[in-house]
Structure formats: structure tokens, C-alpha cells
C-alpha positions, 0 to 999 in steps of 0.5 A: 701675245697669242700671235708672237708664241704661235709664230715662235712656236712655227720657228722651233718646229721648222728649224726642228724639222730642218735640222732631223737626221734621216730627212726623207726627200718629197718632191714636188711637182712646180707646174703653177700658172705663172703665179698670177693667183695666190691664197694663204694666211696672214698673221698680224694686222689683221689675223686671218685669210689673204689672197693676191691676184697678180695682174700684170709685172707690177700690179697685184690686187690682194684681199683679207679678211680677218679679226684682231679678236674684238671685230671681223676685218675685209679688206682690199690693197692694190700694190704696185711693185716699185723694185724687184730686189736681187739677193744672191741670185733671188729676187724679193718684190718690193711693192707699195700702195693704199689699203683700206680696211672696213673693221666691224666690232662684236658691238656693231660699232663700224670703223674704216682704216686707211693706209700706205702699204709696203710689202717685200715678198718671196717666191720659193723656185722649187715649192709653189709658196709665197712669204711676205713682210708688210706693214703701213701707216695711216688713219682710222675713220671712227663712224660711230656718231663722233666721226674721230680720225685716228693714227692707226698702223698695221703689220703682217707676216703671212705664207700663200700657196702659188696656183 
């Protein structure tokens, strides 16, 4: 619930602020290193930090580590770029690959999360920001004595600033 009123609230004071007579124009200098290296927030599954590291055209490396408000989360997933989409002359990536999450709860209790991840993702031309939507499927390795594998599935929107 604190998530869904946080990313509303994000919404009412960009449109706000999109919307205000007298806007004054900042400029901002795009000199950026071939956005091979990315670092922000994500919001979702798991809430916290999160940078990618773009290795080649279709290779990106993206690491996490974040709460769901009951555990400490790190994560890593390897995404591999299927389809560059172009709308009205943008271009969003469409990438796909595993993610695996070592979730450690406040108790001490261990679990480890295996997914299949899709992301679709923008790169702004004229401010060094990056958005993306993802979400996965998959399993919950339980290691807490009873070894249980359960369903688990994940989303996430997040923002990241282009170095």
C-alpha cells in the first residue's frame, strides 16, 4: 500500500509540475559515456537500489539490493536484449533473462528466488534518465530446514541515472 500511494503521489506532482504556467527552462548538459553504466531506484520487487551495467548491444548486467519491509534483498540478473522496439521514432528495449535473489529476513531465515525476467525500458535523448518496467516468474527456494520450493513472482518499476 505505501508503495502504490508513494508512486501516485510521484504521478500528481510530475503532472502538476508539467502542467505550471511560467515553466522555466533547465538545460542540461547529455554528455554521457554511451550509457554503458546505469544507477537508480526501483520501486516493486524488491524496493531499493539498482544499477545496470551494459555490456555489449544485447548484454546487461543489472544488480539490486533492496527490502520487501520484512528481509534485506541482493540481487543480480543478466538480461539479454531480444528486440529493440520502435514507437513514433523512440526506441524501448525488450530484454529477457534469469534473476536470482538471496532474500535474508530480520529472523535470520535464508531463502533464494529464481526467475525469468522481462524488462521494456527508455532511454530519454535529451536528460541522462532511464525507465523501466519488469516483471518475472518462477521459484522460492525455502533453506530454512524444510528446503519447500514455492511460486514466487516479481515486478518493478524503476528510474536510473545514464553515466
Amino acid at each position: 500500500m505505501k508503495q502504490v500511494l508513494l508512486v501516485l503521489i510521484t504521478m500528481i506532482l510530475t503532472s502538476l509540475s508539467l502542467s505550471a504556467d511560467g515553466v522555466k527552462t533547465i538545460k542540461l548538459d547529455n554528455q554521457r559515456t554511451d550509457d554503458k553504466f546505469k544507477i537508480g531506484v526501483v520501486l516493486g520487487y524488491p524496493t531499493g537500489l539498482t544499477a545496470g551495467w551494459r555490456l555489449s548491444d544485447t548484454f546487461e548486467m543489472n544488480f539490486v539490493a533492496g527490502t520487501h519491509y520484512t528481509d534485506f534483498t541482493i540481487g543480480v540478473a543478466p538480461l539479454f536484449t531480444i528486440v529493440n522496439l520502435s514507437i513514433a521514432d523512440e526506441i524501448f528495449p525488450l530484454s529477457v533473462g534469469p534473476a536470482a535473489y538471496l532474500v535474508v529476513d530480520w529472523n535470520g531465515d535464508l531463502d533464494m528466488d529464481i526467475l525469468g525476467n522481462v524488462r521494456i525500458e527508455y532511454s530519454f535523448k535529451e536528460i541522462p534518465l532511464n525507465l523501466f518496467l519488469e516483471g518475472g516468474i518462477g521459484i522460492k527456494l525455502d533453506f530454512n530446514g524444510n528446503y519447500l520450493v514455492h511460486p514466487q513472482g516479481s515486478g518493478a518499476l524503476g528510474i536510473r541515472y545514464i553515466f
